[in-house]
ZASEZA-255629 format. One line per field, with one value per residue (C-alpha): residue in three letters; x, y, z. Coordinates in Angstrom, 3 decimals, decimal comma. Example, Ala and Ser with C-alpha at 12.3 -4.5 7.8 and 13.67 -1.06 7.14 Angstrom:
BEGIN
rest = c(ala | ser) $
c1 = c(12,300 | 13,670) $
c2 = c(-4,500 | -1,060) $
c3 = c(7,800 | 7,140) $
//
This chain:
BEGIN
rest = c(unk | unk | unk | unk | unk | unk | unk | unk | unk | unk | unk | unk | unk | unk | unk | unk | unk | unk | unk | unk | unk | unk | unk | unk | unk | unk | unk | unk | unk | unk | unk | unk | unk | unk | unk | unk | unk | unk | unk | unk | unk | unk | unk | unk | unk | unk | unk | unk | unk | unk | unk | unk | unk | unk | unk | unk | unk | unk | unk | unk | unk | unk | unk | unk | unk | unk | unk | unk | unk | unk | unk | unk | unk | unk | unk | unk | unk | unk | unk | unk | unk | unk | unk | unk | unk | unk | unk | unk | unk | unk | unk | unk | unk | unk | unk | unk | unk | unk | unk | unk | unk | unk | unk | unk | unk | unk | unk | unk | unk | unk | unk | unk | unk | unk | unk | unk | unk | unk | unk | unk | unk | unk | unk | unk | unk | unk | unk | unk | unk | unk | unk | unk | unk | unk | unk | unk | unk | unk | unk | unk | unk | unk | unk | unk | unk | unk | unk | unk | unk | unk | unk | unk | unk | unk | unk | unk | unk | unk | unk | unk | unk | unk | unk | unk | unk | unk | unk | unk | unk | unk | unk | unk | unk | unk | unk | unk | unk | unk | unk | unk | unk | unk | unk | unk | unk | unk | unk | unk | unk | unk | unk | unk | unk | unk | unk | unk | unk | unk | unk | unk | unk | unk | unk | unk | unk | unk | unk | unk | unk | unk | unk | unk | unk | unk | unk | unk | unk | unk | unk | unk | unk | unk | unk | unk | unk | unk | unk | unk | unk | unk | unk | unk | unk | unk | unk | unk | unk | unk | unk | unk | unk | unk | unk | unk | unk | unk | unk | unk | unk | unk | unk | unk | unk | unk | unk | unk | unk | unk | unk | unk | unk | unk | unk | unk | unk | unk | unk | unk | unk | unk | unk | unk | unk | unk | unk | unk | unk | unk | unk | unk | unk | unk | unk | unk | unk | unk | unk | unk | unk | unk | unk | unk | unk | unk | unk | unk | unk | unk | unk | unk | unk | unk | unk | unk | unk | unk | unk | unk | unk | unk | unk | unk | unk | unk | unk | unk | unk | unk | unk | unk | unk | unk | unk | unk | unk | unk | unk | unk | unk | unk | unk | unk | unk | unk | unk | unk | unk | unk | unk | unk | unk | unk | unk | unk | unk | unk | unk | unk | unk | unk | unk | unk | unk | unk | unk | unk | unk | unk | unk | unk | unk | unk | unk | unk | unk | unk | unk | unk | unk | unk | unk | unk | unk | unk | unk | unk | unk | unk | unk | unk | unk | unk | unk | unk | unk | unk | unk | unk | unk | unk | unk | unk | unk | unk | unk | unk | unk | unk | unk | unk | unk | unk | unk | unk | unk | unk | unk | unk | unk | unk | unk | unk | unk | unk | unk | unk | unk | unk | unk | unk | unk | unk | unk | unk | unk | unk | unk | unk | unk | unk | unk | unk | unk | unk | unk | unk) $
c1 = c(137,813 | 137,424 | 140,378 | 141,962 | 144,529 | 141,661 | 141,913 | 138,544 | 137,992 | 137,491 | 133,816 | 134,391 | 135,237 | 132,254 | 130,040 | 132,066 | 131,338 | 127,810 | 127,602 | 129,142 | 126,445 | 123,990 | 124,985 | 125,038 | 121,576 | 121,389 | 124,104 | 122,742 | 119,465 | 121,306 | 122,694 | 119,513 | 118,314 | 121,454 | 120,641 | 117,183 | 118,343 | 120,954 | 118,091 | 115,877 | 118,538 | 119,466 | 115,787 | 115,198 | 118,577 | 117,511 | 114,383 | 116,286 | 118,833 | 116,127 | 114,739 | 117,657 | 118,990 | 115,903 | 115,636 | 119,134 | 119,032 | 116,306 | 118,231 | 121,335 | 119,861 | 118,115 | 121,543 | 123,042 | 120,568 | 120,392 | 124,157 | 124,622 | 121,665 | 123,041 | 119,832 | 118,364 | 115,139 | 115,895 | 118,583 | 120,109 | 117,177 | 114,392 | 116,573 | 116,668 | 112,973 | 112,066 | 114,347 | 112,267 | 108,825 | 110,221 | 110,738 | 107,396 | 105,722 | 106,874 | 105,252 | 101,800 | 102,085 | 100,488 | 102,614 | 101,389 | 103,632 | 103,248 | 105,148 | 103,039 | 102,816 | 99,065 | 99,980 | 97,765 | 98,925 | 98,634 | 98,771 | 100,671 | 99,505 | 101,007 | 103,243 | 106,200 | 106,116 | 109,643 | 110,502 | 108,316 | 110,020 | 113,719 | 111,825 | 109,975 | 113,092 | 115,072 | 112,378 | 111,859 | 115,252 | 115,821 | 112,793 | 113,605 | 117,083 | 116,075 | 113,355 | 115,570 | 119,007 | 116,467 | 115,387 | 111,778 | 110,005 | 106,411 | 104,374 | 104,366 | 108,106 | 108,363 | 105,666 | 107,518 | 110,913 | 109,019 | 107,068 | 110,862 | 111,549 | 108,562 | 109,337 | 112,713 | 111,611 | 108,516 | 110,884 | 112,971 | 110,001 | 108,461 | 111,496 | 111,021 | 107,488 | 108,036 | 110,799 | 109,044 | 106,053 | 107,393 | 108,773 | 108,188 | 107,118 | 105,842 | 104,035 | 100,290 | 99,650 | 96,745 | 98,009 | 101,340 | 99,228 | 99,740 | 103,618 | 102,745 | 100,385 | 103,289 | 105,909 | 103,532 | 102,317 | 106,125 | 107,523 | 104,506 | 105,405 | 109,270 | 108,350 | 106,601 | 110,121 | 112,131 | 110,270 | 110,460 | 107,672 | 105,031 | 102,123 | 100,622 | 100,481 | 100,854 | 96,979 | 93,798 | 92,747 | 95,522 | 97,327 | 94,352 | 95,231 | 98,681 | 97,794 | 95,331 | 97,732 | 100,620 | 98,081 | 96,716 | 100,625 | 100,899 | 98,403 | 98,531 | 102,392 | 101,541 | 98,746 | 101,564 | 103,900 | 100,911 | 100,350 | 104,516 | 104,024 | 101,193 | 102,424 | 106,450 | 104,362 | 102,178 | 105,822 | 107,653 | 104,364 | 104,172 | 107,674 | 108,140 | 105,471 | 107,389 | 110,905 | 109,939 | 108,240 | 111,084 | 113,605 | 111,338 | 111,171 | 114,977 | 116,915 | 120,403 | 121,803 | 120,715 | 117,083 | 117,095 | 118,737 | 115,850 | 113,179 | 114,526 | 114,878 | 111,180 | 110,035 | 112,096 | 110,635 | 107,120 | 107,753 | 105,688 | 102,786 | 102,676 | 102,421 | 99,703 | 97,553 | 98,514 | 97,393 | 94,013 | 93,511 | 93,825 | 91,193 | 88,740 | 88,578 | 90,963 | 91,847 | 91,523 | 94,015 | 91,675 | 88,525 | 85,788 | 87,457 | 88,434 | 90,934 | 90,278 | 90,065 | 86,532 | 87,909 | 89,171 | 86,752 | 87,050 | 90,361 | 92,027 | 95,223 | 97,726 | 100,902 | 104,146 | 105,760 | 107,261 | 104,832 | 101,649 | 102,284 | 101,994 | 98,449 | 96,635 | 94,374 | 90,383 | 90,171 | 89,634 | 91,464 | 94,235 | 92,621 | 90,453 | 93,360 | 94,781 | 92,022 | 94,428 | 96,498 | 93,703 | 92,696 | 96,023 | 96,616 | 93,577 | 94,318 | 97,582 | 95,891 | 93,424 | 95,938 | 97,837 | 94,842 | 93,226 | 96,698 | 96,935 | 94,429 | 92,283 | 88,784 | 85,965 | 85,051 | 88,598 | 89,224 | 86,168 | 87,342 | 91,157 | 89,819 | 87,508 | 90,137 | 92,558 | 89,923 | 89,662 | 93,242 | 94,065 | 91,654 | 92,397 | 95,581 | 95,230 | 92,732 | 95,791 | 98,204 | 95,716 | 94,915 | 98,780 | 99,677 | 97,088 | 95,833 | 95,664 | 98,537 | 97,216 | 93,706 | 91,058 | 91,255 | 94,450 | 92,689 | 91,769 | 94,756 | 95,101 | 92,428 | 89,307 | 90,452 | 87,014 | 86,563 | 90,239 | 90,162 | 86,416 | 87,574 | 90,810 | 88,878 | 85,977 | 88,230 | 89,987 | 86,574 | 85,376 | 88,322 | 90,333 | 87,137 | 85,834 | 89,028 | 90,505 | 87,693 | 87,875 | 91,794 | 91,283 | 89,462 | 92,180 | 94,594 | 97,059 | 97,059 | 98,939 | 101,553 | 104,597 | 105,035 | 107,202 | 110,957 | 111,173 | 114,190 | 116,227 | 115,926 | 116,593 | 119,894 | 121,560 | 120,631 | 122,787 | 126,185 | 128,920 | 129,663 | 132,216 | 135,391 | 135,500 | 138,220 | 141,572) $
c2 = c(170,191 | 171,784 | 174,027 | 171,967 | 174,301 | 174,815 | 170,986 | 170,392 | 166,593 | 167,357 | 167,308 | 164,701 | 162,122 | 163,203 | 162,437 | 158,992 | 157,930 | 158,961 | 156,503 | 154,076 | 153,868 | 154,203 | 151,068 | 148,887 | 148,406 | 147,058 | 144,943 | 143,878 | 142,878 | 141,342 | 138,851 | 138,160 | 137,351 | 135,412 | 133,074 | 132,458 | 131,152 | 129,070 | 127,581 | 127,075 | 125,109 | 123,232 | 122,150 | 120,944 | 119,165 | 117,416 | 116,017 | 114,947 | 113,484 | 111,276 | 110,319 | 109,547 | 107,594 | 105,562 | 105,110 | 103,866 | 101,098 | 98,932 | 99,608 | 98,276 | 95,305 | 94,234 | 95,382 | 92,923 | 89,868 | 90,586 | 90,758 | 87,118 | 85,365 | 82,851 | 83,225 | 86,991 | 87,630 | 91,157 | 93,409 | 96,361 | 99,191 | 96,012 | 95,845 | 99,436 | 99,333 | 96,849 | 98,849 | 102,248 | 100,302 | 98,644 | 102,109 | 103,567 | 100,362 | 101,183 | 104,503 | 102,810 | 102,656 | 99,661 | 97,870 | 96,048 | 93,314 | 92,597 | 88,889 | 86,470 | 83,238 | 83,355 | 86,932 | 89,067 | 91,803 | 91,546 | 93,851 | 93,609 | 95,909 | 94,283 | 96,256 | 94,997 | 97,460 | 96,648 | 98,415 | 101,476 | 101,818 | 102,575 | 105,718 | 106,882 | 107,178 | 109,000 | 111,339 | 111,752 | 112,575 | 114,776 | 116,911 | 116,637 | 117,789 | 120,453 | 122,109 | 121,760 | 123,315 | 126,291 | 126,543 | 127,270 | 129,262 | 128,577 | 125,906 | 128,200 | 128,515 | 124,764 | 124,245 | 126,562 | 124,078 | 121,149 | 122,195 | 122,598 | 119,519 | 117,946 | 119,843 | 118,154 | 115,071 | 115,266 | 116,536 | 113,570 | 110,607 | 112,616 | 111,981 | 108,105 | 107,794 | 108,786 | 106,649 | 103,227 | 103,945 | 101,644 | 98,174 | 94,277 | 95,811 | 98,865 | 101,222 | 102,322 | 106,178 | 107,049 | 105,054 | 107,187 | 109,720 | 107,559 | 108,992 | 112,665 | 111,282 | 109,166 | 111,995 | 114,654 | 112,470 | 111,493 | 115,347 | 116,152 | 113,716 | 115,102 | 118,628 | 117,712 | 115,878 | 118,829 | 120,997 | 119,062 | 117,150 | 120,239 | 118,372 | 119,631 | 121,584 | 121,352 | 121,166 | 120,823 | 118,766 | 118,261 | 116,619 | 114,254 | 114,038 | 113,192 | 110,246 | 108,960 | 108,700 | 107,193 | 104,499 | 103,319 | 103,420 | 100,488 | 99,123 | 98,745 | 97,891 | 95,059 | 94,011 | 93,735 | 91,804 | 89,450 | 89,032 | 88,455 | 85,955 | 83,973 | 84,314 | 82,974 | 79,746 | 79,068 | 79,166 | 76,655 | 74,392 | 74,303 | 74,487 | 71,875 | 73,189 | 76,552 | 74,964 | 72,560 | 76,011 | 77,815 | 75,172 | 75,395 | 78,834 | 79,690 | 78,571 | 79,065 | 81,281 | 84,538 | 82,967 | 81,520 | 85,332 | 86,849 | 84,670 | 85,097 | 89,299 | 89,195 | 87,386 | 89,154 | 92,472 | 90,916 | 89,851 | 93,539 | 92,118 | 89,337 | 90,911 | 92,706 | 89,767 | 87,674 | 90,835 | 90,780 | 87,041 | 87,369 | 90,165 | 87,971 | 90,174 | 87,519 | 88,274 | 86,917 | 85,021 | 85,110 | 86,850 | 84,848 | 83,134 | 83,853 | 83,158 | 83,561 | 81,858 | 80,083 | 78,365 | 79,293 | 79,283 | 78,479 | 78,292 | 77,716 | 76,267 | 79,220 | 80,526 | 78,766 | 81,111 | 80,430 | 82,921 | 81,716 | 78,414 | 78,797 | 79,842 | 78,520 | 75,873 | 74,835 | 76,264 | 74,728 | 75,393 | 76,760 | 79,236 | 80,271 | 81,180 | 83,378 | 86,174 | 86,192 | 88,838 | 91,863 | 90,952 | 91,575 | 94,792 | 96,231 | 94,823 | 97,042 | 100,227 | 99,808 | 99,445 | 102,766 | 104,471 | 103,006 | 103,965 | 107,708 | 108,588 | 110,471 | 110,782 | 108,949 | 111,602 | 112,366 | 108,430 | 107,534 | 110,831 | 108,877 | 105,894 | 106,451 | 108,014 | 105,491 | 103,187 | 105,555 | 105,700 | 102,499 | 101,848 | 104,150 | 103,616 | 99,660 | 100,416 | 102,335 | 98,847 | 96,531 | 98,485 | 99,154 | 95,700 | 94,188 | 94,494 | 92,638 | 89,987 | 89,378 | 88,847 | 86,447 | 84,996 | 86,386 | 89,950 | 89,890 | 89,466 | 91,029 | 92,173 | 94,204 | 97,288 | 98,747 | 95,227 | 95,178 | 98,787 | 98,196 | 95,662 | 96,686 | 99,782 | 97,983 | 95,225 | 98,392 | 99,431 | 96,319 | 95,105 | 98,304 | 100,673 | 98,438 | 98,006 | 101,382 | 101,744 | 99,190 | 100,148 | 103,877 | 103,088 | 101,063 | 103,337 | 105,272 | 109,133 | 110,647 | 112,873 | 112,000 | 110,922 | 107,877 | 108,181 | 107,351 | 104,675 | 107,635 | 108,871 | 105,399 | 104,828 | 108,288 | 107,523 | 104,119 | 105,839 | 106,726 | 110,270 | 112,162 | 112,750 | 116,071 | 118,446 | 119,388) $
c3 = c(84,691 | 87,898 | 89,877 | 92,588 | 94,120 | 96,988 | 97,946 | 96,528 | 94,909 | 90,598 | 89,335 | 87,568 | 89,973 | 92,407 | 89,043 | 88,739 | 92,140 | 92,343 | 88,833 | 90,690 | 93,106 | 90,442 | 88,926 | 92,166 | 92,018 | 88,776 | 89,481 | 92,332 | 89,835 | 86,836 | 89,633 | 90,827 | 87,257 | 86,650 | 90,031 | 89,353 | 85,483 | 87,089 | 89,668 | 86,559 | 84,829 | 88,476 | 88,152 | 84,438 | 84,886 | 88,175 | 86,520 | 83,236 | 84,933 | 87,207 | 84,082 | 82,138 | 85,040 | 85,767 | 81,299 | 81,368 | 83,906 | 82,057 | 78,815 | 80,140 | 81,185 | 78,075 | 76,024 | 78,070 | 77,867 | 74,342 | 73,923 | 75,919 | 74,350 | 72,090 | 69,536 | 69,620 | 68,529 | 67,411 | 66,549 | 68,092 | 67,323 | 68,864 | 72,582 | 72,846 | 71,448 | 73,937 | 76,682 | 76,614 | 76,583 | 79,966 | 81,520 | 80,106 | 81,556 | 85,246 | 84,746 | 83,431 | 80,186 | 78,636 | 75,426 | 72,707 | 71,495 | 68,108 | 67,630 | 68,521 | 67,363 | 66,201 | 64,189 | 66,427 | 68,880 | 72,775 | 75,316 | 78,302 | 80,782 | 84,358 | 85,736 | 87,903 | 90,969 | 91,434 | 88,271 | 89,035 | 92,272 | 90,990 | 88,390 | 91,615 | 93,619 | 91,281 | 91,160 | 94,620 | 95,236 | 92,688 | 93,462 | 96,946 | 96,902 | 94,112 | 96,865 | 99,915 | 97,978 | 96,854 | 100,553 | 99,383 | 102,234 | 101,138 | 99,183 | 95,905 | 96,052 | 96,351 | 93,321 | 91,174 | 91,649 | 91,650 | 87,687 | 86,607 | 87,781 | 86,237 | 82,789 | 82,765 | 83,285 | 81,346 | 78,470 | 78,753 | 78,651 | 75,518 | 73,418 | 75,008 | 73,811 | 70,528 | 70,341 | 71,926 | 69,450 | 67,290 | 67,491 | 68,033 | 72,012 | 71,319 | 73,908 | 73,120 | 73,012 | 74,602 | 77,468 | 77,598 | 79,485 | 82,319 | 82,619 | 83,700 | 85,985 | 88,166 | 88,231 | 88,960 | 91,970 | 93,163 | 92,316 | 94,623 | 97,662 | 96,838 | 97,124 | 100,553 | 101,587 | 100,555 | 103,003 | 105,520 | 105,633 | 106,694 | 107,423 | 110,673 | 113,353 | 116,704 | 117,421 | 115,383 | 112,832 | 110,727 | 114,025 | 113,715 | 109,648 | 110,445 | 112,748 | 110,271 | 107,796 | 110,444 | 111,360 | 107,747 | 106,705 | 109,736 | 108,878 | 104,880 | 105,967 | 107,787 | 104,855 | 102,256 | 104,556 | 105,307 | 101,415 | 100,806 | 103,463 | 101,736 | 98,615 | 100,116 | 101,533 | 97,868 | 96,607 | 99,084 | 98,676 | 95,197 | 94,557 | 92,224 | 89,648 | 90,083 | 89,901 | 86,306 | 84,824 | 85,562 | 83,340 | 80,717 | 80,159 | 80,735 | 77,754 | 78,448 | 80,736 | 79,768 | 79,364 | 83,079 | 84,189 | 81,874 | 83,428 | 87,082 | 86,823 | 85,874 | 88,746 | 91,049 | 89,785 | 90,683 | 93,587 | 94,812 | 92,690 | 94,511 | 97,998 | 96,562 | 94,980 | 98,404 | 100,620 | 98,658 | 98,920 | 102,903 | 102,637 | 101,125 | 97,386 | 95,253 | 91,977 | 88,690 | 86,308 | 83,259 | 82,398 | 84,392 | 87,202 | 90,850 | 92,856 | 97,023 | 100,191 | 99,458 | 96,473 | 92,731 | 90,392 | 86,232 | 86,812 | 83,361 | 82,180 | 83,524 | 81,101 | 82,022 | 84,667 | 88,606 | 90,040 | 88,523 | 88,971 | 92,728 | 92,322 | 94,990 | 94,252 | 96,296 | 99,306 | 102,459 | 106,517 | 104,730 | 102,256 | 105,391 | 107,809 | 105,232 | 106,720 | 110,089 | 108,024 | 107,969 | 111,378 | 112,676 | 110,174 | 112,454 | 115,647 | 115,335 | 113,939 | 117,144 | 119,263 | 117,785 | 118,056 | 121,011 | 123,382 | 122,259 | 124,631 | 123,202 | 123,719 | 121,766 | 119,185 | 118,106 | 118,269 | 116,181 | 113,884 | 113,223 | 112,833 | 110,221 | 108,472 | 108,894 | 107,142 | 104,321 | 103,439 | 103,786 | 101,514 | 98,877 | 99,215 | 98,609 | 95,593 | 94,136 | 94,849 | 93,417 | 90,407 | 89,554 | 89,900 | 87,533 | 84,024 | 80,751 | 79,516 | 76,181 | 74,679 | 75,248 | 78,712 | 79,272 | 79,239 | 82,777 | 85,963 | 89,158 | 92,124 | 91,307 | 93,029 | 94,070 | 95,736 | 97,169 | 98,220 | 99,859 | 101,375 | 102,968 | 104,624 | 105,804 | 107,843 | 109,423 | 110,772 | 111,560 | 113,547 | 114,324 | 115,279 | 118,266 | 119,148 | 119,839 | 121,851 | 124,055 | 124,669 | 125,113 | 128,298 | 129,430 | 128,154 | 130,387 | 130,827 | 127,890 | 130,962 | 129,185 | 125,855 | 125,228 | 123,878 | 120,129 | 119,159 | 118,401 | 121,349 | 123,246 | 121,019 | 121,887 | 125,238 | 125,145 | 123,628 | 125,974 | 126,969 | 125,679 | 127,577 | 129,110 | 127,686 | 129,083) $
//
């Protein structure tokens, strides 16, 4: 110890400052490494908490059929059996159900796109909300929150596979690998969201990517409202079939609740099959036979069920006028195109590329909402999506193409650009009252 009779601070406490600010730096580092944990375990928990979320809701809802059906087929273990193959089927997954009445097993490969949607918004949000609380300033910092999403979800829908393996409804393996495939694809589109939506610039070519992708998401829009539309009229016209099918099938009251929940949750599919019967592809309801607006063709004796039993039947003036709904699909995307005024290369460019999404993205619709719902004849329901998707983009060329350029020239000069309804509605509320 030093002499302080001079006024002079000790040795010892110079030394004990100067640790002092030694050690801030690794301070400073050990809470760095103890925030990037806690945003590791933010992540994994925001995708297992998606998944558990979107798991739980079909689970509950078999539970609780199976708890108010006066008969039940199965026990306990078979409804949460039957529960997990529900969610892995609204991911892809195709099921093999085992209890038939001739012994063998059948696959059931349709998907209700009603019941993928509720998975794919959990998702979505989760990832989204996991990116934006990060505040990821590039696409790798984004990625890196979006895998931990993904692991935590991923982690959760292993344990379900193994688990739905087994069982009178049990899910087929190899077709599991569908399930990474969805929730990579909608932690991607929730990354994007979480950034807010960085597509393009304010120039270039991606400008030109943007509006492609604008337009084809009009257009494919108005497709699938076309195809709810046809498919709302098949069911008011052939609403008695529908109506005696449906008190046939729904014993009791948890049979008729059973029977109506499933034909609510394809009520997507049926959008899709209508939208593909205006575009002139069809689809199937067995292997060999077609269904579109020139006729149906070996059309077999169909399963008892509301939706199939509005099916339409010959075609004829009807069947025909079902081909209004892609005309007007690309009547719109011309006219979004046509009054941007641009010139004809960059219009031809959009266009083009409208088709091509809007037919990839339809191929993706029509293949998700078909598949096989048994064996035999029943192996075969749903559009051809290669024909679908084909389809879809060639009507936006044919119709939209010659039309956007036949409006650009009457197009006005793009000086100003038009007010978005936002901008109309703020417009329309009162002013605040000035302060005192």
């Amino acid at each position: 110890m030093t002499d302080t009779t001079d006024g002079t601070v000790p040795a010892f406490r110079t030394e004990g400052a100067s640790f002092q600010d030694q050690a801030a730096p690794f301070q400073g580092e050990g809470a760095g490494h103890a925030r990037w944990g806690a945003a590791r375990v933010s992540g994994l928990a925001a995708g297992a908490v998606a998944a558990g979320l979107g798991l739980g809701m079909p689970v509950a809802v078999v539970l609780l059929l199976w708890i108010a059906s006066p008969f039940p087929d199965g026990g306990l273990d078979g409804a949460l059996h039957l529960g997990a193959g529900l969610w892995l089927l609204a991911h892809g997954a195709e099921l093999v159900r085992t209890g038939t009445l001739s012994g063998d097993s059948a696959p059931i490969a349709v998907t209700p796109l009603l019941l993928s949607a509720l998975p794919a918004w959990l998702l979505h949000r989760g990832t989204a909300s996991a990116v934006a609380a990060e505040e990821a300033a590039d696409a790798r910092e984004a990625a890196v929150v979006a895998g931990r999403v993904l692991a935590g979800y991923l982690g959760v829908a292993a344990i379900a596979v193994a688990y739905a393996m087994t069982g009178p409804a049990h899910v087929r393996p190899l077709t599991a690998l569908y399930v990474p495939f969805f929730a990579a694809a909608v932690v991607g589109c929730g990354a994007w969201s979480g950034r807010g939506r960085p597509l393009v610039e304010s120039s270039g070519h991606r400008e030109e990517a943007a509006a492609a992708l604008r337009f084809a998401g009009i257009g494919t829009g108005l497709l699938l409202g076309g195809g709810a539309l046809l498919g709302a009229v098949s069911l008011g016209w052939h609403a008695g079939a529908s109506g005696s099918t449906y008190a046939q099938l729904g014993g009791g009251v948890s049979g008729r609740l059973a029977v109506l929940l499933l034909a609510v949750a394809l009520v997507p599919n049926l959008a899709v099959w209508g939208a593909s019967y205006s575009l002139g592809a069809g689809f199937s309801v067995g292997v060999g036979t077609s269904v579109a607006p020139a006729g149906a063709s070996g059309h077999p004796p169909l399963p008892d069920f509301p939706l199939l039993a509005a099916v339409p039947g010959p075609g004829g003036g009807v069947g025909w006028a079902a081909l209004a709904v892609p005309a007007v699909a690309g009547g719109a995307l011309a006219w979004c195109a046509g009054r941007a005024g641009w010139d004809v290369r960059r219009t031809l460019r959009v266009t083009c590329a409208s088709a091509l999404c809007s037919g990839a993205g339809f191929a993706v619709l029509a293949s998700w909402s078909g598949g096989p719902l048994g064996t035999g004849l029943l192996a075969e329901f749903g559009p051809t999506w290669w024909r679908a998707g084909g389809l879809a983009a060639g009507w936006v060329l044919a119709v939209g193409l010659p039309g956007a350029l036949i409006l650009r020239r009457t197009a006005p000069p793009p000086s100003v650009p038009s007010p978005s309804w936002r901008t109309l509605a703020r417009s329309l509320r009162p002013a605040p009252p000035p302060e005192p």
